[in-house]
C-alpha positions, -999 to +999 in steps of 0.1 A: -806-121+571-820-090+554-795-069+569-769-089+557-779-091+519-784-052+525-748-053+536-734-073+508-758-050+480-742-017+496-704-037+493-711-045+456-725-011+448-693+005+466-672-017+450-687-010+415-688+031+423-647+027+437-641+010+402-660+031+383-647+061+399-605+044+393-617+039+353-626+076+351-596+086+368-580+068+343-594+081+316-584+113+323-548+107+335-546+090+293-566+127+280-547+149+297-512+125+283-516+150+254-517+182+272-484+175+289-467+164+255-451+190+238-468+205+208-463+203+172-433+221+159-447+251+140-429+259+101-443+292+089-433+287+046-442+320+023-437+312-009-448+332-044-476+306-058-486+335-079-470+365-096-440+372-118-418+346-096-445+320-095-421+299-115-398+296-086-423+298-059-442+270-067-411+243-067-403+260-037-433+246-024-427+214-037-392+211-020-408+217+013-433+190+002-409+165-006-389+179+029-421+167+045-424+134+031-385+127+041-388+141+074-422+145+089-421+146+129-386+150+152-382+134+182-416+120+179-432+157+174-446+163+142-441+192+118-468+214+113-464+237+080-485+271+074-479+283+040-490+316+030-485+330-007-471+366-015-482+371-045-444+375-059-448+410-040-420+418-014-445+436+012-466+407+010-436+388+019-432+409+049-467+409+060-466+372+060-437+365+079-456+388+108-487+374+105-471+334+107-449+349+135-473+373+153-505+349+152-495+317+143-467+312+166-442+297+144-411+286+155-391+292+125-396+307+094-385+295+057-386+313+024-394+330-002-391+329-038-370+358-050-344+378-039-363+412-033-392+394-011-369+374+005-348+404+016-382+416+027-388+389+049-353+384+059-358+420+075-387+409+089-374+379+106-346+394+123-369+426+138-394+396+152-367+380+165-372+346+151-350+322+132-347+321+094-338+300+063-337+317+031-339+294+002-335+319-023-299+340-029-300+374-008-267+394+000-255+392+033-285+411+059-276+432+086-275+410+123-301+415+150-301+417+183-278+392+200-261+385+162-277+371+132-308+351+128-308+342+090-290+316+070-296+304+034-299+274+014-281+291-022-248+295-028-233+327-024-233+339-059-196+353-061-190+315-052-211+304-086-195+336-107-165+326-096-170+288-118-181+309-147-150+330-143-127+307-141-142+287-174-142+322-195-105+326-185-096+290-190-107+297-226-088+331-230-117+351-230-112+388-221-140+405-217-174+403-209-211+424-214-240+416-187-278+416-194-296+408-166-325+422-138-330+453-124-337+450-093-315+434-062-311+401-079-295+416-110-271+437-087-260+405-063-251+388-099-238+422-118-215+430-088-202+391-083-193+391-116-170+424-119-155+412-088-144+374-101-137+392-132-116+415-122-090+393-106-084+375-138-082+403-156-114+403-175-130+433-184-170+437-182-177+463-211-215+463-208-241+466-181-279+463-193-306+456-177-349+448-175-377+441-154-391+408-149-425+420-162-409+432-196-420+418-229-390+430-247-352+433-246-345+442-281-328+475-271-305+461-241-295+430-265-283+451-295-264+477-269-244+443-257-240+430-289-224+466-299-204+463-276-186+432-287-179+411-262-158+380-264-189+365-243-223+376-224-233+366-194-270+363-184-287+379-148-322+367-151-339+337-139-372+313-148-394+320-170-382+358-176-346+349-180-356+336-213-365+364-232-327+377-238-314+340-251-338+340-277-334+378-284-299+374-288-302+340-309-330+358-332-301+384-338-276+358-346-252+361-315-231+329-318-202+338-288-200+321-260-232+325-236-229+321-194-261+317-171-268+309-137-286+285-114-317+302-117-316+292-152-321+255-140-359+250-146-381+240-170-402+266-172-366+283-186-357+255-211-393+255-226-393+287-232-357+294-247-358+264-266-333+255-292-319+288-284-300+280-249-286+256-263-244+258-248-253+278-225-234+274-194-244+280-162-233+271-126-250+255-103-255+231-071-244+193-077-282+179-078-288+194-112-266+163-124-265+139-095-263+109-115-228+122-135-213+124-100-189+101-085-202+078-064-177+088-040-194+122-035-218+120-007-242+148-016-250+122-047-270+097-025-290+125-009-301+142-039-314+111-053-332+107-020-346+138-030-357+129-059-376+098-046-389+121-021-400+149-040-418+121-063-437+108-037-452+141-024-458+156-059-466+125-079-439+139-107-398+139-106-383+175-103-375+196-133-358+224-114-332+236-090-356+255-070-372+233-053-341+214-042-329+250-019-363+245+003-355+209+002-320+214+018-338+246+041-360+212+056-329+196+062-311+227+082-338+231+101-348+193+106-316+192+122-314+218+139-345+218+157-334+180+167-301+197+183-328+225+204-353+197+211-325+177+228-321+210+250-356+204+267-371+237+251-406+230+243-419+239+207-443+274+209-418+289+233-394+319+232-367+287+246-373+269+217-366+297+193-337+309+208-325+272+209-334+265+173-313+298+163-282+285+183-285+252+166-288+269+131-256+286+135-235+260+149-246+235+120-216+212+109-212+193+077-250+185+069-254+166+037-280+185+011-285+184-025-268+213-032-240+215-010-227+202+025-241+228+050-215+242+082-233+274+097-213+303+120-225+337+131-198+346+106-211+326+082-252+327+072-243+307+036-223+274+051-210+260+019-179+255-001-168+240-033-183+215-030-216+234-037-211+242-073-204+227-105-207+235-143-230+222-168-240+232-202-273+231-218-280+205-247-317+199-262-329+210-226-309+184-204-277+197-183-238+179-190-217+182-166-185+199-175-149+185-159 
C-alpha cells in the first residue's frame, strides 16, 4: 500500500515537473517571438535646430513629426527616428549623416535644412551607399555607384522660376535685377532665373548678393535700384530673406517684387512686415490648399497634413518647410512598404538596396506639394502640378489664376 501512494506521489510530481517544464518551454518559444520579428525600421533625420537656418530646420522637424503621427509603423514594423542637429553648418551635416549611417544603422536617411548642408550630406549619402531624401532644394548630385541614391521633396527651382517668368512676361515686363544669397542657394535661384528669362526675352541687368549672417544690404539694394529694373526678384529665404524687402521698401522701391517658396514662413512675414506686401512668390499647392479645387487631389492630403502636423506639435503650420519633410515621410513610407514586401529585413544591406529601388521607381504619390513619380533619370519627380502663384497680403498668401 506504501509503495503504491509512493507510486502515485512520484506520478504527480512527474506530471507537475513535465508541465512545468511544457510552461517554460513556452515561455520562451513567446520571448524569443521578438527575436525572429523583424526590427524597427531605422530613419536617421539631420536637421538645423540651431544656426543661421534654424528657421527652416526646426519646421523641418515638425514635418517629420507630423509624418510620424500620420504614419507611424509599416507593415506592422514601427519607425524609429534618430535626429541629430547640425548646427546650420554643412560639415556638421556631413558628420551626421556618417555617424546615423556608420553607428546607428539607419536604413535611410532624410534631410537637412539648407541647400549647402544638404549638398553636404547628399555627398555623404551616396559615398555610404545608402538611400536619401532631400527636403530642401539642391541641384542635381553626381550618381553613385550602381546610379543615383538621392531624391528630393522641393521643386526643381527652374520649375518655380519658370511661374515667376511667365507672370513678369504676362505683364510685359522686360527686364529684371536679382538680390539674393551667396552661397549655392543663391546660384540654383540666380541661374534658374537667367535661364527662364532668357527664353522670353527678359533681360536680368543686376546680380547682387549677401550672406545669410549679414545685418545689412543697403549697398546691394541701391546697386539694383540703379539699375532700374522693370522688377526685382528676391534669392533669400526665412528669416534672412527679409532684410532686402524692407531695405528696398525703406528706399521707396514701389515695382513689382518676385520671391520664392522659401519666402513661405512666418518667421519671413513677421519680420518684413507691411513691407512684403505684393510680393509674389511661387510655391507648392499646400501654401493655399483651401483656394484649390476640390477636384485637385493634393488638396485632401495637405489638409491631412495639417491635421497631422497639429496633432504632433499642438499648433497648425505657418510655413512651407515643414510640409517638404512631410512629403519626404510619405516617399519613403512608401517606399519602404514596396522593399518590405520584397522580404528584405530592416538593418540589412537587402533592405537598403530595396528601399533605394523602391525610391526610384515611385509612381504618382500624393504629397502636399506635388504628386511624386521618381526615375534614375529623375531625383525631383514632380510636374506642374507642383507649383502655383500666390501674392502676399497683410501676411496671408492669395492664390493667383
Amino acid at each position: 500500500m506504501a509503495l503504491a501512494n509512493r507510486n502515485k506521489t512520484f506520478s504527480r510530481r512527474t506530471g507537475a515537473m513535465n508541465l512545468i517544464k511544457s510552461l517554460l518551454a513556452s515561455t520562451a518559444l513567446l520571448l524569443a517571438v521578438p527575436h525572429i520579428a523583424q526590427a524597427d525600421i531605422l530613419v536617421g533625420f539631420v536637421t538645423g535646430l540651431s544656426g543661421p537656418v534654424s528657421s527652416i530646420g526646426i519646421p523641418n522637424a515638425k514635418g517629420i513629426a507630423a509624418g510620424q503621427a500620420y504614419i507611424g509603423e509599416i507593415g506592422g514594423e514601427k519607425i524609429r527616428v534618430i535626429q541629430l542637429d547640425d548646427g546650420s553648418d554643412p560639415t556638421s551635416s556631413a558628420r551626421n549623416a556618417r555617424k546615423l549611417v556608420e553607428q546607428e544603422k539607419v536604413d535611410v536617411l532624410i534631410g537637412t535644412s539648407g541647400a549647402p548642408q544638404t549638398l553636404a550630406m547628399a555627398t555623404a549619402a551616396i559615398e555610404m551607399k545608402i538611400p536619401m531624401i532631400a527636403v530642401s532644394p539642391i541641384a542635381p548630385v553626381p550618381p553613385g555607384e550602381g546610379g543615383p541614391w538621392v531624391v528630393q521633396t522641393p521643386q526643381p527651382t527652374p520649375l518655380l522660376l519658370q511661374g515667376i517668368v511667365d507672370n513678369m512676361k504676362a505683364k510685359g515686363l522686360r527686364s529684371v535685377a536679382f538680390i539674393g544669397f551667396s552661397d549655392a542657394l543663391g546660384d540654383l535661384f540666380y541661374d534658374s532665373l537667367v535661364q527662364a528669362a532668357k527664353s522670353a526675352d527678359i533681360k536680368v541687368i543686376a546680380n547682387e548678393r549677401y550672406a545669410r549672417s549679414d545685418s545689412s544690404v543697403t549697398a546691394q539694394v541701391l546697386r539694383a535700384i540703379a539699375a532700374r529694373p522693370d522688377a526685382i526678384m528676391l534669392g533669400g529665404t526665412g528669416t534672412p530673406g527679409a532684410l532686402p524687402v524692407i531695405a528696398l521698401s525703406e528706399r521707396g522701391y514701389k515695382g513689382p517684387l518676385y520671391g520664392n517658396h522659401g519666402m513661405i514662413s512666418a518667421d519671413f512675414l513677421r519680420l518684413a512686415g507691411k513691407a512684403a506686401n505684393g510680393i509674389i512668390c511661387p510655391t507648392g499647392p499646400v501654401t493655399a490648399a483651401e483656394q484649390l479645387p476640390a477636384s485637385n487631389p493634393i488638396q485632401k492630403v495637405a489638409l491631412d497634413f495639417r491635421a497631422a502636423f497639429e496633432k504632433a506639435n499642438g499648433e497648425a503650420p505657418t510655413d512651407s518647410f515643414s510640409s517638404y519633410s512631410f512629403d519626404g515621410w510619405l516617399v519613403f513610407a512608401d517606399a519602404a512598404k514596396r522593399a518590405m514586401a520584397t522580404g528584405a529585413k530592416p538593418g540589412s544591406p537587402e533592405f537598403r538596396t530595396a528601399l533605394r529601388q523602391a525610391l526610384f521607381t515611385t509612381k504618382e504619390v500624393v504629397g502636399t506639394q506635388g504628386v511624386y513619380t521618381y526615375t534614375p533619370a529623375d531625383r525631383h519627380g514632380v510636374d506642374d502640378r507642383s507649383r502655383i502663384l500666390v501674392q502676399i497680403e497683410d501676411g496671408k498668401y492669395k492664390l493667383l489664376p
